[in-house]
C-alpha positions in Angstrom: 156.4 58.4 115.3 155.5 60.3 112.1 156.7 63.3 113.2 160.1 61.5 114.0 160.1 60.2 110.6 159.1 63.7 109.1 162.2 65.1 110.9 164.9 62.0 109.9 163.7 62.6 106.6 166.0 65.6 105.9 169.5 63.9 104.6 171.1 66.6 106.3 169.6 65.6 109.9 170.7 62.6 108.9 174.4 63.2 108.3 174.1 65.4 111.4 173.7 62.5 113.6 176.0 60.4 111.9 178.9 62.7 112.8 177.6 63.7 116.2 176.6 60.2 117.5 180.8 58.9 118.6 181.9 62.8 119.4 180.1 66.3 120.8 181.0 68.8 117.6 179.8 72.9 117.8 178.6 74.4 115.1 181.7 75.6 113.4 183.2 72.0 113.3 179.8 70.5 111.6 179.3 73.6 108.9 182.8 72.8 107.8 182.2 68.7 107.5 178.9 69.2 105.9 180.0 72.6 103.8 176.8 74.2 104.7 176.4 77.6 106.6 176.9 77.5 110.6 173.0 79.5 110.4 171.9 76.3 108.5 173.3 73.7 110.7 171.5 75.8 113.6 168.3 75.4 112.5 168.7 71.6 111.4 170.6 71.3 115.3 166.9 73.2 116.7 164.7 70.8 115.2 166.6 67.7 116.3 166.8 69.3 119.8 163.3 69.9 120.2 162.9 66.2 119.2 165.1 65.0 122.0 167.6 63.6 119.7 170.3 65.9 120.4 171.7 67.2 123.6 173.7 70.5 124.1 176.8 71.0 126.4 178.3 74.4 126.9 182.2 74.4 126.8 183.7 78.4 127.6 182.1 80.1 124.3 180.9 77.5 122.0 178.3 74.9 122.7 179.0 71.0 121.5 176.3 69.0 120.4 176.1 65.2 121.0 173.4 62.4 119.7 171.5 61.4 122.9 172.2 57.9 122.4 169.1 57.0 125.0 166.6 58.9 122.6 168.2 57.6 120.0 167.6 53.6 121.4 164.0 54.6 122.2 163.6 55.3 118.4 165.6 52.5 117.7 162.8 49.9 119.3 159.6 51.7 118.2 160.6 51.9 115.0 161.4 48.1 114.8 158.4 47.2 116.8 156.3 49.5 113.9 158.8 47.6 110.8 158.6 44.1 112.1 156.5 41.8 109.9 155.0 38.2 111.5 156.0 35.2 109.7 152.5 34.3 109.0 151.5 37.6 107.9 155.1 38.1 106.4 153.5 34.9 103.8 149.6 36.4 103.8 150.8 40.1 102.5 153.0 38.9 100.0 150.5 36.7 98.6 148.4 40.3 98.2 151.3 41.9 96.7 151.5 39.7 93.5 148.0 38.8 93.8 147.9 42.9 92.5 149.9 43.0 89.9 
């Protein structure tokens, strides 16, 4: 999870996914939205791809890149699982948190 965490904390991964998670873009079409270098937006498209978040699809010379959408629920549910507070504990941490200031 903290390695997931280290990798979505780029902004932008971040608006990487956002623009590849409704439509498959290649390189070219991303470098222009973000108005970064295509050799940039490889190397951000690498890391999420060795993370599982990204999937590539080859289409005649240029390869599209998609969000995988069941990675991306996976991530989704741990990372809620990990945020979610209790209501009792919800009332016992907050009572710590001005209890220290």
């Amino acid at each position: 999870m903290a390695r997931l965490f280290k990798i979505l904390s780029v902004g932008t991964r971040i608006r990487i996914l956002n623009l590849i998670k409704e439509r498959a873009l290649c390189v070219n079409a991303l470098s222009q939205a973000l108005k970064i270098t295509p050799a940039a937006v490889s190397q951000h498209l690498r890391v999420l791809r060795d993370a599982g978040l990204v999937t590539a699809e080859k289409r005649g010379y240029f390869v599209h890149y998609k969000a995988n959408a069941a990675r991306m629920k996976e991530i989704n549910r741990a990372a809620s699982q990990l945020l979610e507070m209790k209501k009792g504990k919800q009332k016992e941490n907050s009572g710590r948190l001005s209890e220290s200031k």
